[in-house]
C-alpha positions in Angstrom: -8.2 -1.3 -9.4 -7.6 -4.7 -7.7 -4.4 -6.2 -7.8 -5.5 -9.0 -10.2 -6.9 -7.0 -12.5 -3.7 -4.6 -12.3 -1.3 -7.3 -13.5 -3.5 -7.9 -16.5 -3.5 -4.3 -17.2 0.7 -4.4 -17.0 0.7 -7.5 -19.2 -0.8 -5.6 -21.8 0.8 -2.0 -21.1 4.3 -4.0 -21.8 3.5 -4.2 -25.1 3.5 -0.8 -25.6 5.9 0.7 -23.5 9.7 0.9 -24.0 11.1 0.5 -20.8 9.4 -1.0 -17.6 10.3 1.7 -15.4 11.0 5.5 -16.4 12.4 8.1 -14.8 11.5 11.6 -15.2 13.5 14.9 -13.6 11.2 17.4 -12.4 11.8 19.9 -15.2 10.9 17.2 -17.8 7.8 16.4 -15.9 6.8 20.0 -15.2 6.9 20.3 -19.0 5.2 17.3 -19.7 2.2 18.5 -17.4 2.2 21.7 -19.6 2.0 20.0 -23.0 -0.2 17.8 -22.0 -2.4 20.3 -19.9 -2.1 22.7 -23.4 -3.5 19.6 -25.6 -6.3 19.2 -23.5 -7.4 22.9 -23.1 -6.9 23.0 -27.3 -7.8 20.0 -28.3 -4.8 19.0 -29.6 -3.1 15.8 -30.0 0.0 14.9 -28.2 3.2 14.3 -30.0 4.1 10.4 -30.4 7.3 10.9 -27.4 4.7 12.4 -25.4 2.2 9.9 -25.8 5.8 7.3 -25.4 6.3 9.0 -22.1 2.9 8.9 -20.2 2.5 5.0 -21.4 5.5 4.4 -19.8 5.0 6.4 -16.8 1.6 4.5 -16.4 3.4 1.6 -16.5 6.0 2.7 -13.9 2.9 3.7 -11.2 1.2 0.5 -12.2 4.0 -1.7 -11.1 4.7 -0.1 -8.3 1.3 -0.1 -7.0 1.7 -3.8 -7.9 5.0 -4.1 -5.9 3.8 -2.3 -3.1 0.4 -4.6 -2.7 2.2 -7.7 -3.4 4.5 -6.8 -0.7 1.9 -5.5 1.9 3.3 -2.1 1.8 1.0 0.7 3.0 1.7 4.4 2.7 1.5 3.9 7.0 4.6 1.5 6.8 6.4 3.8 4.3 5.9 7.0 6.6 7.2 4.7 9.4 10.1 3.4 7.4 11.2 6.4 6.1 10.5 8.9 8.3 
């Protein structure tokens, strides 16, 4: 998705999300993947936090990707960085 197109998506993503950047343990993720991977195979609906949660982690990877592109940051120079 091109950057300019991106900001337009996180414009309207803000509306809906409750914090602009969330953090997730590994546990709570693993278990997100699960429900999620369990409404998919059973077509089932996800619960309203659930649905809360991936909107905001959308959000999260959408801004960073923003960040990183509006700061000329390249998986390259990250490896380099931080070793």
């Amino acid at each position: 998705m091109p950057a300019n197109s991106l900001s337009k998506h996180n414009k309207r993503l803000n509306e809906t999300v409750s914090k602009p950047f969330t953090e997730i343990d590994d546990q709570e993720l693993e278990a997100l993947i699960a429900r999620v991977t369990e409404a998919k195979e059973n077509n089932l609906a996800l619960s309203p936090q659930d649905s809360q949660l991936l909107l905001d982690a959308s959000l999260t990877l959408a801004s960073m990707q923003d960040r990183l592109t509006h700061h000329n940051v390249t998986i390259d120079k990250l490896r380099i960085s931080y070793g």
